[in-house]
N, C-alpha and C positions, 0 to 999 in steps of 0.2 A: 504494500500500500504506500500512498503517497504519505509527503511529512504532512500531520495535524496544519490546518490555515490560522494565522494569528489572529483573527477575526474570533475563530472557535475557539483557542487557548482562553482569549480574553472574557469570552462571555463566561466559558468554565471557573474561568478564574471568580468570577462575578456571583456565579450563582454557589458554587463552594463559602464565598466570603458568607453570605445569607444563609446558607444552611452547612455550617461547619463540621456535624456529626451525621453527614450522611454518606454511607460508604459507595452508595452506587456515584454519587457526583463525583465523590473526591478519585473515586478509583477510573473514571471517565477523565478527570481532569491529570492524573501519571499516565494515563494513555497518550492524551494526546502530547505531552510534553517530552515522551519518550520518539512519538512517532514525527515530531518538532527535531528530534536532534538532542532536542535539551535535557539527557539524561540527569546530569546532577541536580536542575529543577525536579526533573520526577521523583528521584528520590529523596527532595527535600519535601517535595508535598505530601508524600509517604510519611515520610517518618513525622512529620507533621502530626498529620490524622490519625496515624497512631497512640502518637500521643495524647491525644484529645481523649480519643476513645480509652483509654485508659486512665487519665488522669477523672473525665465528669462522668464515663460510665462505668469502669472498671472492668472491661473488657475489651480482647484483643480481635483483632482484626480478621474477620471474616475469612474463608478463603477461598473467596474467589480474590477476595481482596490482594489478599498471599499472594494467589496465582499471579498476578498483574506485577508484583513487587519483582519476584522471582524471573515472569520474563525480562524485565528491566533490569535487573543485574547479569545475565544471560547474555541482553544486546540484543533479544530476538524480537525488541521492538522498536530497533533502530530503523528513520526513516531506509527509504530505500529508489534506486528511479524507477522510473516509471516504464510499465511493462515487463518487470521480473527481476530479478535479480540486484545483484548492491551497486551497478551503476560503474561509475569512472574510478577512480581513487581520489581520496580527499584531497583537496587544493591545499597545500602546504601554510602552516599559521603558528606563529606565536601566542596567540591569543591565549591566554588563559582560562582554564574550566572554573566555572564561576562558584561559591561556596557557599551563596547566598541566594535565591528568589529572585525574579527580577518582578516588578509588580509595578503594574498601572502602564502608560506610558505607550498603547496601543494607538494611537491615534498618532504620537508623536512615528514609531517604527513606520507606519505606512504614507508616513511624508516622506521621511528622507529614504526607504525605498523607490517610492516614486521622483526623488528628486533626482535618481542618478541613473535615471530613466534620459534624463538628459543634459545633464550637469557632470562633470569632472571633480568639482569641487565644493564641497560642500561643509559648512563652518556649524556647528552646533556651538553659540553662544546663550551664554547666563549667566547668575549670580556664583560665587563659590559657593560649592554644595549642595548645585542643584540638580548633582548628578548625571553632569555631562559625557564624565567618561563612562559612567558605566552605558548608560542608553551609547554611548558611539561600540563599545564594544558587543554590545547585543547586538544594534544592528551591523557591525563587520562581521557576525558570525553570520548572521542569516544572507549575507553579501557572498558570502565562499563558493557559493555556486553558480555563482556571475564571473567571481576570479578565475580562472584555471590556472594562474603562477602565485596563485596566495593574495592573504590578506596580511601584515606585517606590522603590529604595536610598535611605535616611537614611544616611548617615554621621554617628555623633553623638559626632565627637571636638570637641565646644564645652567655653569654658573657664567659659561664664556660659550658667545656667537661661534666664535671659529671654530667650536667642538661640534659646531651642528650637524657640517655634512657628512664626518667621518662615525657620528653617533648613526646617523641613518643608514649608513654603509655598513656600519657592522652588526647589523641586523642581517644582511645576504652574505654577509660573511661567513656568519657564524651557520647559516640552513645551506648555501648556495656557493660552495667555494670555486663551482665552474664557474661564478658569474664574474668573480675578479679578474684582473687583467691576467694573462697567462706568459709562463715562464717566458724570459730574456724581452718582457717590453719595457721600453721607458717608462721612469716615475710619470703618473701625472698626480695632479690636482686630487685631493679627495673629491670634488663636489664634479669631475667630470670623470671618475672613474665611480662614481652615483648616477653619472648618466647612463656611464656604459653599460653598468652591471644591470639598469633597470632596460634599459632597451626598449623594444618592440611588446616586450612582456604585457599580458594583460593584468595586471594588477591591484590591489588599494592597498594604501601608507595611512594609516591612521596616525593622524599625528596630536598627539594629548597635551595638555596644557600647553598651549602657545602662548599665553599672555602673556610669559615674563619673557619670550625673546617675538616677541611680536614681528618687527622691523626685519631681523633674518632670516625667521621661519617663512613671512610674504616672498623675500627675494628666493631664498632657495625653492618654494613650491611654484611660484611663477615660473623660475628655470627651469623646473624638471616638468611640471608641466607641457611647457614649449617643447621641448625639446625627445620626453618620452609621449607618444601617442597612446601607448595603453594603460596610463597611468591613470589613477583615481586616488582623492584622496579624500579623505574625513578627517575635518579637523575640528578640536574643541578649545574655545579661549571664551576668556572673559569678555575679548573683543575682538571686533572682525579684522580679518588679515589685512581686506582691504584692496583685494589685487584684481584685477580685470577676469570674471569670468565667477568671482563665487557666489554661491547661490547661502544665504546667511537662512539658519532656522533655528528661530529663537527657540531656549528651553528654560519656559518658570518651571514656577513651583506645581505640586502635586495639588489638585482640588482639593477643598477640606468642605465640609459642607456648611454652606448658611441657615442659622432657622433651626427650628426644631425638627428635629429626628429622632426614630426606632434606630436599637441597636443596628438592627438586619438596613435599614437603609443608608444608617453612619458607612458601614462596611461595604458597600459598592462606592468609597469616596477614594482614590487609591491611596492618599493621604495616612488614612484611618486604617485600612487596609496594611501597607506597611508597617503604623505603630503597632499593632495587632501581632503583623506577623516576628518582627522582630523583638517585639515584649513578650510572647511566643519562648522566643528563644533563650530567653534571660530571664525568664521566669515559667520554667514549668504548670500551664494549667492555667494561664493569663490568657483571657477571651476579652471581648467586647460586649458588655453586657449590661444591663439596666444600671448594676450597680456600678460599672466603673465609665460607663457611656459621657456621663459631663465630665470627668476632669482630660479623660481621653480627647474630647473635643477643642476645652480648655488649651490642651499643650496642642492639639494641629494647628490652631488660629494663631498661636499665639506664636509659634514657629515659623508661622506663614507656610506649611506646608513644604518648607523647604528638607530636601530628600536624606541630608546627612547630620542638621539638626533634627531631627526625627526619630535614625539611627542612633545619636547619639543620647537624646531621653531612652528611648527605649532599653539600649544599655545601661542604664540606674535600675531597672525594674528590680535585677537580683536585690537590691539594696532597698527601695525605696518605692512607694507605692505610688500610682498615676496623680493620687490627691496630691501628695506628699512634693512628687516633680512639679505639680501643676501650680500651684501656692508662692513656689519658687522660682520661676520664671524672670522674677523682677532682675534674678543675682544666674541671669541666664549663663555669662561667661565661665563664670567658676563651675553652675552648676550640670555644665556640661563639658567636663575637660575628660575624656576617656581614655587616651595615651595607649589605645591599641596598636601592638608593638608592627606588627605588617603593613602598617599605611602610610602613606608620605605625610611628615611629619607636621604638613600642613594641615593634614585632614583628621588628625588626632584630637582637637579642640576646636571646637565655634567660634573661640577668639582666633585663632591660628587662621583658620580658615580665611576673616576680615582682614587681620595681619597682613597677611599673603596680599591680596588686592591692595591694600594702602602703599603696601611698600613700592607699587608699580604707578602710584599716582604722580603727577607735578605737584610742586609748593602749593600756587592756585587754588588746585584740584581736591586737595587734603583739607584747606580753607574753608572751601565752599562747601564740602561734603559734611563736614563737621557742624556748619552753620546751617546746613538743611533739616538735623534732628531737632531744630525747636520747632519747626513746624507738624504738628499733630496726626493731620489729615492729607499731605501733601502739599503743593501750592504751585497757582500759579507763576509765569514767567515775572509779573507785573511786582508779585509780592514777594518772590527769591530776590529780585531787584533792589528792592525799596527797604526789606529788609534783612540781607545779610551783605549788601555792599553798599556803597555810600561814604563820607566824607567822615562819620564819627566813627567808623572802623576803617583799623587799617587792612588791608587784604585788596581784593580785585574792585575796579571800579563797575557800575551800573551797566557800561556800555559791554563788559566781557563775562559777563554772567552765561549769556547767552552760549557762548561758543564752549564755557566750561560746562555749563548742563550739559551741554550737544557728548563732549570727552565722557562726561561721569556715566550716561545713557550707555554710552559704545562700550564703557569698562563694564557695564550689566552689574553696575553699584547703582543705578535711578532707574527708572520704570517711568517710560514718556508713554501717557493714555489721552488719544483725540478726543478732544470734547464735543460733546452735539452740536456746539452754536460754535463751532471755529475755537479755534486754540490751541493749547496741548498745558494739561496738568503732571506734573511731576514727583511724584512720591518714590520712597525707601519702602524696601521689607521694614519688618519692625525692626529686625537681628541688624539688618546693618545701622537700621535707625537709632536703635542702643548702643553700638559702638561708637555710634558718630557724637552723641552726647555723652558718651565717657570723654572722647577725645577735646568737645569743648569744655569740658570743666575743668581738664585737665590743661587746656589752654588760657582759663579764666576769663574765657567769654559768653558763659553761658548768664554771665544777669545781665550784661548788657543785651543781651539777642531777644533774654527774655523780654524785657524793656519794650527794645524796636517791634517785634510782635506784636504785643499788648496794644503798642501803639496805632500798628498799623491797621490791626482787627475792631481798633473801637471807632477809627476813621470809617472803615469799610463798613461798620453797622450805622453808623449815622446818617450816612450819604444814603446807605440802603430803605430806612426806619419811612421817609417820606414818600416813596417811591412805593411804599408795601402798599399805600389808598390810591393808586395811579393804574394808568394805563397799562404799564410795563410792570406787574406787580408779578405775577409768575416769574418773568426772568429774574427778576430779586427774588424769589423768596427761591428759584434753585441755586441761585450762586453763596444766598445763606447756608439753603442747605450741604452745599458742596462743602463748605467752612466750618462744619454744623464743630469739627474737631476741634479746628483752630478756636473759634469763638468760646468754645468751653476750656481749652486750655490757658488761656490769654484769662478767664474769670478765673481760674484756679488761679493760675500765679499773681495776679491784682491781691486777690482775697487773701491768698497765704502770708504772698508779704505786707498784707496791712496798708496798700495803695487803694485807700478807700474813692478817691475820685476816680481812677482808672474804672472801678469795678462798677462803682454805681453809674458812669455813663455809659457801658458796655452794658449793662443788664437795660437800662432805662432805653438803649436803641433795640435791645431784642425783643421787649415787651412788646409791641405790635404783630412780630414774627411769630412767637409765643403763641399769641391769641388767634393768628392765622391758620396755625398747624395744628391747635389742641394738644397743645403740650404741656398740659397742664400742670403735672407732676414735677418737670424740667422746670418750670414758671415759679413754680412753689420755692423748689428745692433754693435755684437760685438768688432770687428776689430776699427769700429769709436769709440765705447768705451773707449776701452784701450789705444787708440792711442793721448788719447784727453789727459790722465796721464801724466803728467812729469817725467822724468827719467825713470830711470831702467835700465834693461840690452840691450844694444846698438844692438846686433847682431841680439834680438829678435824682435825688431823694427822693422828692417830693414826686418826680412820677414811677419811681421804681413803688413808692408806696399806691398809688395811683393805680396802677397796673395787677399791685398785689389785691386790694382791693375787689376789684372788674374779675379780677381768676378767682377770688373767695366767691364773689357773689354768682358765678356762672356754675360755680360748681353744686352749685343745693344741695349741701350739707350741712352745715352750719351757719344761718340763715342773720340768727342777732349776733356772731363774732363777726361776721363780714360784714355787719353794718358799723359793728364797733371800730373795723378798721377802717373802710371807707369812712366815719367822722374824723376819724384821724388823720388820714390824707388830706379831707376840706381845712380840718385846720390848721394843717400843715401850707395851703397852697393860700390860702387867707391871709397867712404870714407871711409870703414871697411880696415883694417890692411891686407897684404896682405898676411899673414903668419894665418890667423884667421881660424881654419878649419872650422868655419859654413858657410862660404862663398862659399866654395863648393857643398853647398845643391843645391838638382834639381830644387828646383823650381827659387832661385837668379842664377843660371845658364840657364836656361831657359829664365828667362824672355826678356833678348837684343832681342833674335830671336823674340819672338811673338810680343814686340812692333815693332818691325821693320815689322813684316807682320799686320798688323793690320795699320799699317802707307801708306801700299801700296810701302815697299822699300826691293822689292823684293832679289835684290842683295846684300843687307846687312843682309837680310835675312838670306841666304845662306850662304852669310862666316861666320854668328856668329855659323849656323850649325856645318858647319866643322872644326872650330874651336875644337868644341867638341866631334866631334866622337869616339877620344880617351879615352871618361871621365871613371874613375873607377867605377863609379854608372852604372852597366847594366840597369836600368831601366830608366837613362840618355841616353844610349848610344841607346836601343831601340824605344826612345824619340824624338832622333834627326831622325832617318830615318824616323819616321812617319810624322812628320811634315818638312822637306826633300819632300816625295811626294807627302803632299797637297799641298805646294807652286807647286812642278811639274806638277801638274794638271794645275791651273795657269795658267802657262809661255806653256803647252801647248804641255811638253814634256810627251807625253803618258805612252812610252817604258821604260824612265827612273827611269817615278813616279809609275810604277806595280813595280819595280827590290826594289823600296825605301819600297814601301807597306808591299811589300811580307817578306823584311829585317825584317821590325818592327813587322809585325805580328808574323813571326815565333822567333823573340826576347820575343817577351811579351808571347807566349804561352809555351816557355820555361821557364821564370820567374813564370807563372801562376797565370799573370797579367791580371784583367778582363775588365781594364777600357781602356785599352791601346790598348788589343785585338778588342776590340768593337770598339774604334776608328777607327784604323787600316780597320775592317771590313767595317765600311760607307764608311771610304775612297773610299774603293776600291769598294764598290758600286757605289758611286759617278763618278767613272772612268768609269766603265760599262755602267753606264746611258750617259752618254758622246758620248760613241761609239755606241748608239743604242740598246744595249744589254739589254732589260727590264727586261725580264723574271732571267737573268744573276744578273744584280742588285735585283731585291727582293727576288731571294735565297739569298745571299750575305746581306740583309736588315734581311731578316728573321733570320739568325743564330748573326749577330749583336746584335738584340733584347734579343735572347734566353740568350747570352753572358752578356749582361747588365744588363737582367733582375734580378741575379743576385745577382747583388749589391744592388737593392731599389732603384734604381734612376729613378724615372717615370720620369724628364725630361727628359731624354737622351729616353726613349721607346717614349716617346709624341714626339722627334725630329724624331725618326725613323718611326713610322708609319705616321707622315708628309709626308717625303721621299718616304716611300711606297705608299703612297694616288698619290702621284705626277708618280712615276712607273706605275700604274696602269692604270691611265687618262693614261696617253701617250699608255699602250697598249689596250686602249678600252674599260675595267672591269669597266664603270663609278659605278654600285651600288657598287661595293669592294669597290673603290675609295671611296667614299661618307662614307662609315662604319667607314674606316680606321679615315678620318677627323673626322668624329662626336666624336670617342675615344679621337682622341688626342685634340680636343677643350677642351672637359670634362678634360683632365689631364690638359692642361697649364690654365685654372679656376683655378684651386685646388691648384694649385702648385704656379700662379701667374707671368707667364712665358710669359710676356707681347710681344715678340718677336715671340714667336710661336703661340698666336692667328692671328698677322698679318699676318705667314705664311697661315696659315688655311684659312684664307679669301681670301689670293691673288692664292692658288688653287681652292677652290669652284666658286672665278671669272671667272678661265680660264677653268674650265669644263661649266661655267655656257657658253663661249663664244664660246666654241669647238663643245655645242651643239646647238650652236644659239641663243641661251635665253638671247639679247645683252639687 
């Protein structure tokens, strides 16, 4: 039979991870890895499953299972060619029989198969450790049948260029001594007596770690390229070679999974998959399983799924349990030093590993790279600019930022990702991200960097904070939330170091964004924060309290504390100077009216309205109508509160104001539903929805199809009705919207009594 297809390996592989004690998968999956070639995989998946079965069932291996074992140590289920017999002899290889699994990384093998399908040359770059060489060496194995003169490992940890060609050379030396020049001819050149010996040959040169001789590993394979026609080569560096003709195929990190997950689903992530199988190995009778499922996931995310920090938790398990590594993640470099005596000495530690790349950067390079770990989240080109070069540090100026990101990208120490609206954002793994902020503190620039961040993120919220009641208000609120890191990191270091104006006008511009998103818990958490500070800037107070307030009272919980605090806000903004222009923001303008309706003091309600229909801020003045004819509804004036509605609506669709508009829009459902008009209210609830949806605000759709749940009961649709509620239970769970689960029950009550079910 033919060798097993990588496509079936991998699904095997897939469905083994989900069901790890079932002997007919796993004995399906040493089949095919025997009839692969990849004997010492089969019998690593063996002895694997053996052991499982012995250590959670206490019993040994089947035998058919046996049976399967026994051909694979035999050979009798080595592939074979096709139509009988064992085929050509094997294409001569250095390559090493691997000791370990190889796992995941199916999708990457049948790129660079097909890439040299019509390519020469082909560069597998990435981060250190993210498992370059072993995926180049997997796929030279599965390449050997394309070679007919071999596939041939370089290992290029040399300390000097000129050792290069004769390092490559005596690879065909040591297999191929006809290939050297033959007795009584002149010396030449090692690098043309590399040309000779490779020749006409159809071949691939694997060439590994190029990063640290970048510059002569390009010229030597350009040369031999040119000059040998059947050459092929695979190369691995942290950056591209660079030379006419390569085809570059990046290698991240392993997927880890987002979100919640079952065991059995963790385990189709290869990520997870690997910890497993390698904590496997260092610890007897370690699975993936309900109970160790979160700190499991804890260390993938937090490793960034990278292949040999991975490796390297996993090898603690003899020692230390996944909680135990996961807890400890902060003190990642020491807690991952493993000094496994066979591996290049780089690869023995996570720090070693970063090491290695630093040592290959420029001055500049080391600068910038260091000044990149205060950024949280990533960042843009504008804000690596503004803050990590400039006039009050010393290092690169504004104008070469640019060209050093471009170097840090190609060393596969940054990760450049297009943005939807044009751009390019720039982020670190975490691992390199935490080396880069050992390296600034240990330069003594981490408080001033802290500083210029803070700085820059409370600019970017403030410019953003007016714009949230604007036309362009989506594109602000995603470039908030693209910052969603930076913004909260910049409020930690304000807060911690007792920069109480930093903090209070960073929270006081997110307070609009806050209320946009339903963030409410976020709102809480930080507003008590800053507020807890002493001092600062006075104005910003008073609407960070202003804000806190408006989130008390939205929240229907605690009904007389959030009036107790909103009195405290008015007398807080009572006391601001009366010439103070921040005192005319909408939201300390706003707020008399809402306590006052929220108090049940409906007529004070209404003159603080009109007081303001004047205001300069149209998105104030579209404001006041709206909430104008929700007290109208109220007090029970119908005609008055549609003329108010209709006001605000067509104010805020003019501004191309989406939260305003949606408002507007329930209102005036809620008026419909009033007068009996159902079907009137859930068109009216439906374009609401469409309107809100929007913005990201799943409370405000979980408030709406409440509403709608409630339309529908009243027009008879009980299974709609019933759909609608099951949705918005699930959003106010997630969201934590303690207010709309009550709603939720007190309509499944009244359908349950409208159909009789008392």
């Amino acid at each position: 039979a033919a060798g097993a297809s990588d496509g079936l390996v991998a699904e095997l592989e897939e469905l083994v991870a989900a069901h790890p004690l079932s002997e007919r998968l796993g004995g399906q999956l040493v089949r095919a890895l025997a009839l692969r070639g990849a004997q010492a995989d089969a019998l690593g998946a063996y002895g694997r499953l053996r052991a499982r079965l012995a250590d959670e069932l206490g019993i040994d291996p089947s035998p058919e299972l046996q049976a399967v074992h026994v051909a694979v140590l035999r050979g009798e289920l080595a592939p074979s060619a096709p139509g009988g017999g064992h085929g050509p002899p094997a294409a001569p290889t250095n390559l090493r029989s691997p000791v370990t699994s190889f796992v995941g990384r199916g999708d990457d093998l049948d790129r660079i198969m097909e890439a040299f399908d019509g390519a020469r040359l082909v560069t597998l770059t990435g981060p250190g450790g993210a498992g370059k060489t072993r995926l180049a060496a997997e796929a030279a194995a599965r390449l050997l049948d394309r070679m007919p003169d071999g596939v041939w490992l370089a290992e290029l940890a040399l300390a000097d260029p000129v050792d290069l060609p004769q390092a490559v050379l005596s690879l065909f030396g040591a297999r191929e001594q006809r290939l050297l020049a033959t007795p009584g001819a002149t010396a030449m050149a090692p690098l043309e007596r590399l040309v000779e010996a490779i020749g006409g040959r159809r071949l691939l040169l694997v060439a590994d770690n190029c990063e640290h001789l970048v510059e002569a590993v390009a010229k030597l394979v350009d040369h031999l390229l040119a000059r040998c026609p059947g050459l092929s080569v695979l190369a691995t560096s942290r950056e591209p070679l660079g030379i006419a003709g390569e085809l570059l195929h990046p290698v991240g990190p392993l997927a880890v999974p987002d979100g919640e997950v079952s065991p059995a689903e963790a385990l189709t992530y290869p990520a997870v998959r690997l910890l497993a199988d390698r904590g496997a190995a260092a610890r007897p009778g370690f699975g993936v399983d309900q109970a160790t499922l979160e700190p499991v996931l804890r260390i993938c995310r937090a490793l960034d799924g990278l292949p040999l920090a991975i490796e390297l938790a996993a090898a603690r398990f003899h020692a230390l349990s996944p909680e135990q590594i996961a807890t400890r993640l902060d003190d990642r470099f020491r807690l991952l030093a493993d000094g496994r005596r066979p591996v290049q000495p780089r690869h023995q530690t996570l720090r070693a590993v970063i090491d290695w790349s630093w040592e290959l950067l420029s001055a500049p390079e080391q600068v910038l790279l260091r000044r990149l770990a205060t950024f949280a989240g990533g960042a843009t080109l504008e804000a690596v600019e503004r803050v990590c070069a400039g006039p009050a540090l010393a290092g690169p100026a504004p104008d070469e930022v640019l060209y050093l990101l471009a170097g840090l990208v190609d060393k596969s120490l940054v990760v450049a990702a297009e943005l939807d609206g044009g751009g390019v954002r720039y982020r670190m793994l975490e691992t390199v991200r935490a080396y880069g902020a050992e390296r600034l503190r240990a330069a003594g620039e981490d408080e001033a960097l802290a500083r210029a961040h803070a700085g820059y993120f409370v600019e970017l919220a403030e410019t953003a904070e007016p714009e949230l009641r604007r036309r362009d208000q989506l594109r602000w609120l995603g470039r908030l939330a693209a910052e969603r890191d930076n913004l909260h990191a910049a409020l930690r270091w304000a807060s911690d170091v007792g920069d109480a104006t930093t903090a209070l006008r960073l929270a006081a511009a997110l307070g609009w964004y806050w209320t946009l998103t339903s963030a409410r818990a976020e709102s809480l958490e930080w507003t008590a924060k800053v507020l807890a500070l002493p001092g600062g800037d006075a104005v910003a107070r008073v609407q960070v309290l202003a804000f806190r307030a408006l989130t008390d009272l939205s929240g229907g919980v605690d009904l007389g504390a959030a009036l107790e605090r909103g009195a405290e806000a008015m007398a807080a903004v009572d006391a601001l100077a009366p010439d103070e222009p921040r005192r005319s923001h909408p939201v300390l303008t706003i707020l008399p009216a809402v306590l006052a309706m929220f108090g049940n003091d409906d007529q004070t309600a209404l003159w603080r309205l009109d007081a303001e229909r004047d205001h300069p801020d149209p998105w104030m003045g579209a404001t006041v109508h709206l909430l104008a004819g929700a007290l109208m509804i109220n007090l029970g004036e119908a005609e008055v509160a549609e003329r108010e509605l209709d006001q605000a609506l067509d104010r805020f669709r003019r501004l191309g104001e989406r939260w305003g508009a949606g408002q507007a829009l329930v209102a005036r459902a809620d008026l419909s539903s009033t007068r009996g008009q159902h079907a009137q209210a859930m068109a009216t609830l439906a374009e609401a929805m469409e309107v809100l949806a929007g913005l990201g605000d799943r409370e405000d759709v979980g408030q709406i199809l409440i509403r709608t749940a409630g339309e529908r009961a009243r027009a008879g649709q009980v299974a709609e009705a019933e759909a609608d509620l099951e949705a918005a239970d699930r959003i106010a769970h997630e969201v934590g919207a303690e207010d709309q689960k009550l709603q939720v029950r007190l309509i499944r009550a009244d359908l349950a009594r409208w159909q009789g079910r008392f």
